[in-house]
C-alpha distance (Angstrom), angle and dihedral (degrees) to the residues before:
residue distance angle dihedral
X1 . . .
X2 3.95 . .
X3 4.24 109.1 .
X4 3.22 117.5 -121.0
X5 3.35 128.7 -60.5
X6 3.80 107.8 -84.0
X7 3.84 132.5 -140.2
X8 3.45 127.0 -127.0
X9 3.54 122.3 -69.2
X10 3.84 111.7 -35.5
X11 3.83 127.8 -130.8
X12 3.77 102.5 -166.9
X13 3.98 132.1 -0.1
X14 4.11 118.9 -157.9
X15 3.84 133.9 179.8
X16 3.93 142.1 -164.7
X17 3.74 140.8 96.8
X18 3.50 120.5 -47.6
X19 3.80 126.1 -152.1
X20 3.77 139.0 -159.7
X21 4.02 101.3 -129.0
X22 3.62 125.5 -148.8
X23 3.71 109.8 -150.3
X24 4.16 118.8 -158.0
X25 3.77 105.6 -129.5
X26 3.68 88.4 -166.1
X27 3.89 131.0 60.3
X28 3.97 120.9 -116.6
X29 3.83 134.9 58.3
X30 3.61 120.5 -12.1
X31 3.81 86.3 -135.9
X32 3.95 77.3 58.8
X33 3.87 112.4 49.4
X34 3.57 121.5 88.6
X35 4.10 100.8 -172.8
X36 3.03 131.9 74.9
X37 3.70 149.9 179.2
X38 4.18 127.6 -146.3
X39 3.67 120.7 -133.4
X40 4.04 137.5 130.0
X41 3.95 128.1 -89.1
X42 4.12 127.0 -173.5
X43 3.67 124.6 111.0
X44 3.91 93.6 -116.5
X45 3.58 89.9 51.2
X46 3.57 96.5 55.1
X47 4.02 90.9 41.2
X48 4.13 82.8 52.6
X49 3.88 93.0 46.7
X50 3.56 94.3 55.6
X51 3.47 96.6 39.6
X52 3.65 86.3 58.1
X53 3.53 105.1 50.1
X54 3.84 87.3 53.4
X55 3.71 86.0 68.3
X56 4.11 98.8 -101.3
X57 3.64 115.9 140.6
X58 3.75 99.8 -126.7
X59 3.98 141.1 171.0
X60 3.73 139.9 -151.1
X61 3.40 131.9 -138.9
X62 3.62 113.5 -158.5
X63 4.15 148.1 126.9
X64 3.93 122.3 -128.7
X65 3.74 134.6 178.1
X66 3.66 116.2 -96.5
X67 3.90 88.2 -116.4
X68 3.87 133.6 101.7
X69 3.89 90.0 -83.2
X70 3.83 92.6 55.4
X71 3.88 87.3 49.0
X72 3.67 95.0 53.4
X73 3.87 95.8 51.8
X74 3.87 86.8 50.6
X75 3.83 92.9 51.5
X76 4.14 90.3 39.3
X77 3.85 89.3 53.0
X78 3.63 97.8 46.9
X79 4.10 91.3 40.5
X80 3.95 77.4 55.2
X81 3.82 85.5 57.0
X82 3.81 86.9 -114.8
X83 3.97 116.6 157.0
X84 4.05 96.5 -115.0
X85 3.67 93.2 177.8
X86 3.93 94.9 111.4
X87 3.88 106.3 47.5
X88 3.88 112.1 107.0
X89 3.67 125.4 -141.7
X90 3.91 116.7 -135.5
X91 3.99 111.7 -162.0
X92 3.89 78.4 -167.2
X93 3.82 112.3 68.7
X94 3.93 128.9 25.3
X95 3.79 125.5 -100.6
X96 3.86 104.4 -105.6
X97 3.95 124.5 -109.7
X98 4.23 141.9 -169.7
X99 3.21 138.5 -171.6
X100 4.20 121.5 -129.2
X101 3.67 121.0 -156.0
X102 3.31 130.4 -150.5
X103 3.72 121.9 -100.3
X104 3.89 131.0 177.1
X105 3.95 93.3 -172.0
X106 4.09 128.1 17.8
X107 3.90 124.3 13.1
X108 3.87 112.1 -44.0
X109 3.87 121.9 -117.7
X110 3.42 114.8 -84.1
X111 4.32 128.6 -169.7
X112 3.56 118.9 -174.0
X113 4.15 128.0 -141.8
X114 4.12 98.2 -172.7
X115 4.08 102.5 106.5
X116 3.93 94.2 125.3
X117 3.56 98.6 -0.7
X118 3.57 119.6 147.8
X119 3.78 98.3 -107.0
X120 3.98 83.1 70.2
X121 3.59 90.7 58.8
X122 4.16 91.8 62.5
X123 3.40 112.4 144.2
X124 4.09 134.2 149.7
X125 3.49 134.3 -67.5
X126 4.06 138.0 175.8
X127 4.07 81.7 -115.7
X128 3.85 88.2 60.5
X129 3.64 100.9 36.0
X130 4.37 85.5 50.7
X131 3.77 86.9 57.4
X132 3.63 96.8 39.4
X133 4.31 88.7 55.9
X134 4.06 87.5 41.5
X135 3.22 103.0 58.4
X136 3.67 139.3 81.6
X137 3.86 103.0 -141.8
X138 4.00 141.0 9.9
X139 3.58 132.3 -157.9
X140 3.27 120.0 -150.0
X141 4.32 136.1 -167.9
X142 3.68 141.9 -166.2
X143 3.73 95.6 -117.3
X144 4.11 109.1 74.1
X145 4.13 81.5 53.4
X146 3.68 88.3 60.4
X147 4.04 102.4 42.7
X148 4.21 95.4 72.7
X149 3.87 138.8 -40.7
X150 3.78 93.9 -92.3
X151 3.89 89.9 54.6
X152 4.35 89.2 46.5
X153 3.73 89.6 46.7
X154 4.03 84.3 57.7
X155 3.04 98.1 46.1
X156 4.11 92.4 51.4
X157 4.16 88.3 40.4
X158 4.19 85.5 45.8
X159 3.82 97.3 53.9
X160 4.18 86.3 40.4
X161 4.51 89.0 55.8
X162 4.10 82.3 44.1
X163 3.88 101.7 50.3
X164 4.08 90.6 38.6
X165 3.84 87.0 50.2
X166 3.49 104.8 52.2
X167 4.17 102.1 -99.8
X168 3.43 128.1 150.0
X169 4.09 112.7 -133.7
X170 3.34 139.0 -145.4
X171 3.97 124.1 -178.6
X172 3.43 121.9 -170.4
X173 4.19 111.9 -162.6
X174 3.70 94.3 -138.9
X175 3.61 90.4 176.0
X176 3.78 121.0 -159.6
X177 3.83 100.6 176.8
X178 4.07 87.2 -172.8
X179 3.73 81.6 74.9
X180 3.41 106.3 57.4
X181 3.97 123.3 58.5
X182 3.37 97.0 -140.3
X183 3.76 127.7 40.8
X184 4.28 93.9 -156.3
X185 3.64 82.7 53.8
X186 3.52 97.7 52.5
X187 3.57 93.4 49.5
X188 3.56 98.9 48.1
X189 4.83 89.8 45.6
X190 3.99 86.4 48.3
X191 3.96 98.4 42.8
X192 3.38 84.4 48.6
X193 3.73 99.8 52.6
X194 3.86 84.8 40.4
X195 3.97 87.1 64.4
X196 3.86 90.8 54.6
X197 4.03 88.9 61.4
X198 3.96 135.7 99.9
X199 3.30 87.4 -162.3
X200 3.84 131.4 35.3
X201 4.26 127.7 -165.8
X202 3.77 116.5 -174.1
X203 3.35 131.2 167.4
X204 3.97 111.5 -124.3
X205 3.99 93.3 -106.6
X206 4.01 93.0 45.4
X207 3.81 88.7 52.2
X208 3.83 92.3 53.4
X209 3.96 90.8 49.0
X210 3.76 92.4 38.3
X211 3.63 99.8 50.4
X212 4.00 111.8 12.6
X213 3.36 93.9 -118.6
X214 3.86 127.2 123.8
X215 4.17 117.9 -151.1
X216 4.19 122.5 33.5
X217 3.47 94.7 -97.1
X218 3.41 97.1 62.1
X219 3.92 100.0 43.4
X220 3.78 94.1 46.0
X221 4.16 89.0 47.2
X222 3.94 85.7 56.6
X223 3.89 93.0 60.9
X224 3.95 95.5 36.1
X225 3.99 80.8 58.7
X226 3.54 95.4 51.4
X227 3.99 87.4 43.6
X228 2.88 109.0 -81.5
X229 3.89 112.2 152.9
X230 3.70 97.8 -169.8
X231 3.98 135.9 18.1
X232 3.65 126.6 -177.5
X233 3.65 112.4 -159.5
X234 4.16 109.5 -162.1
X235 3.88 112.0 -160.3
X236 3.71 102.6 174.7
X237 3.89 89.1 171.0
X238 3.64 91.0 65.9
X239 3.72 88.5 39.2
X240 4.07 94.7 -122.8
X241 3.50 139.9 99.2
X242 4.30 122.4 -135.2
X243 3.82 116.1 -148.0
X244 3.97 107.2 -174.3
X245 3.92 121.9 -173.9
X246 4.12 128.3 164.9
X247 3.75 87.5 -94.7
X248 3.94 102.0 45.8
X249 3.60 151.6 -46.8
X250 3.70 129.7 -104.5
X251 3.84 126.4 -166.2
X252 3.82 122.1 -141.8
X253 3.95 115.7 -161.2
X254 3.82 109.6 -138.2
X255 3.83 113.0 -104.5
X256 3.97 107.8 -115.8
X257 3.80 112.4 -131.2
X258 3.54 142.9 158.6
X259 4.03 106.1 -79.2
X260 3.26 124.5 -153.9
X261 4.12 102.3 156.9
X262 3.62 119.2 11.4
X263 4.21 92.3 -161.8
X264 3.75 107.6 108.3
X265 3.81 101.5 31.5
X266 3.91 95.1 110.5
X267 4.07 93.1 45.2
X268 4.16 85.5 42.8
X269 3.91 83.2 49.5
X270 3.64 92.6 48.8
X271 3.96 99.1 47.6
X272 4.03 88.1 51.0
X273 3.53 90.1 54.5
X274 3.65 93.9 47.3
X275 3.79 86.6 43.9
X276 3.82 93.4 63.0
X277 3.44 95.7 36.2
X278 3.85 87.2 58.8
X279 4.05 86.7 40.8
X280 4.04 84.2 55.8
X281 3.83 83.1 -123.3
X282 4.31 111.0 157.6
X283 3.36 134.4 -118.7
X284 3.97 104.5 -74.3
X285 3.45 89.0 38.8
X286 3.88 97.4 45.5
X287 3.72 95.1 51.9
X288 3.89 90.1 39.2
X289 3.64 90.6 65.5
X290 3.56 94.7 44.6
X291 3.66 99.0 55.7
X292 4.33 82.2 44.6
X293 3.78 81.9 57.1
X294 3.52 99.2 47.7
X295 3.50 95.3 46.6
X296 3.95 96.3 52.7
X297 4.08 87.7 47.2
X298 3.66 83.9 65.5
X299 3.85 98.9 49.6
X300 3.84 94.1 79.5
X301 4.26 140.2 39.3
X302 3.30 109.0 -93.9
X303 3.35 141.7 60.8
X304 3.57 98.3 -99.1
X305 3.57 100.9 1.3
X306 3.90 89.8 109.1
X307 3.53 98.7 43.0
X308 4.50 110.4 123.3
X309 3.42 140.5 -116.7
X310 3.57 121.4 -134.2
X311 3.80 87.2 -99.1
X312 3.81 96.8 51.7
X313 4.00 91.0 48.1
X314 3.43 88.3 56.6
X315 3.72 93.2 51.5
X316 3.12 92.7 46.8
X317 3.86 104.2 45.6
X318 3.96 87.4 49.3
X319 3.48 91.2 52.5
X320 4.01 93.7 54.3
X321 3.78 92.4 37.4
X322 3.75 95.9 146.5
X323 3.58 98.9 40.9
């Protein structure tokens, strides 16, 4: 069977489990609230969103249930402009779901509904494998490896198709230790996959469990060495992000805006680095407009609710021209 039918040339190519997100629109317990309001979670989703609002033709990868949930992240990704023409449905498992609290300071409560879900049932398919050799970039995280062995193997096979086609690759460790059943093993899968990239992006805590090491410069020198040719340290605690390449490092203060929901600021980060990468921007500029994109994911509820268009980047990037 032919894949899909597949859009014009792609920019960038991502993959994971999506969820529908409930979102309290009151304060308190979740146990507690009684509205709320619809949207999508995952990491690749977010990373995809943004991408997409940039202007960058991109596709997801994905599995949902063949329920009303699995519709509405179909419809959401394509209203997004999102190329949908790779996510599988499975009439055998449900699409997964969470529900968001509401928080005024500090991350909000979170509680998961994804045992069994379809998203942990991703495996490949000729529409995925298309997209993968017709595209120009794909972004990778340390989630799908955790969800099952069908969705590791994927992620493996998916970085394989990218580096035999051409792709440049980022991978982002996003590590969710809850997901994996053994912390030495989750270490060892996502080092691994971390060795496969061009481009690494931990944050400052993953690097030191990752890799041993203690400051930026050491972590991000232990993935140039294993080939790395880029590695974005993100230390949000010291308010700065690290970009280290062969021929230098630059350091990018973080922008300071008005934060309302710190969840997304890593996948914002990661689109706007992909963004300029795509743009053919350099280094200072490349990490500049990932920290601007990072920043602005935080500005609103929501995942990716905050997450720029082209325009508002702009905007905001003049506005903030010395920082």
């Amino acid at each position: 069977m032919p894949p899909a039918h597949l859009p014009p040339r792609l920019d960038a190519v991502t993959f994971g489990e999506a969820m529908v997100m409930f979102r309290a629109e009151d304060n308190g317990p979740l146990s507690q609230v009684d509205r709320y309001t619809r949207a999508l979670a995952g990491a690749e989703v977010n990373v995809a969103i943004g991408l997409s609002r940039l202007g960058h033709a991109t596709a997801w990868a994905g599995r949902v249930g063949d329920d009303p949930l699995g519709a509405h992240v179909v419809s959401a990704l394509r209203a997004e402009g999102i190329d949908t023409g790779a996510i599988d449905v499975d009439a055998h498992a449900p699409t997964g779901f969470q529900l968001k609290g509401r928080a005024d300071v500090g991350d909000p409560e979170v509680v998961y509904f994804r045992r069994h879900s379809a998203g942990s049932r991703l495996t490949s398919s000729p529409a995925a494998t298309a997209r993968l050799t017709g595209a120009r970039h794909l972004h990778v995280t340390g989630i799908p490896p955790a969800l099952s062995p069908t969705a590791r193997e994927f992620t493996y096979e998916a970085m394989e198709t990218a580096r035999a086609a051409g792709l440049t690759i980022s991978f982002d460790p996003n590590l969710r230790p809850a997901l994996w059943a053994d912390r030495d093993e989750m270490v060892r899968i996502v080092g691994d996959l971390a060795a496969r990239a061009d481009w690494v992006l931990p944050g400052l805590g993953e690097g030191r469990l990752l890799t041993g090491r203690d400051d930026a410069e050491g972590i991000a020198r232990r993935y140039l060495t294993a080939g790395a040719r880029r590695v974005v340290v993100k230390d949000g605690g010291n308010g700065a992000a690290r970009l280290f390449q062969d021929d230098g490092c630059w350091v990018q203060p973080l922008f300071t805006v008005r934060s309302v929901d710190p969840v997304g600021a890593g996948d914002g980060f990661a689109a706007g680095l992909i963004s300029a990468h795509l743009d053919g921007l350099d280094a200072p500029e490349a990490v500049r407009r990932a920290a601007a994109v990072g920043a602005l994911a935080t500005t609103r509820r929501g995942d990716s609710d905050g997450l720029p268009t082209r325009a508002e980047l702009e905007e905001f990037l003049a506005a903030h021209a010395a920082a």
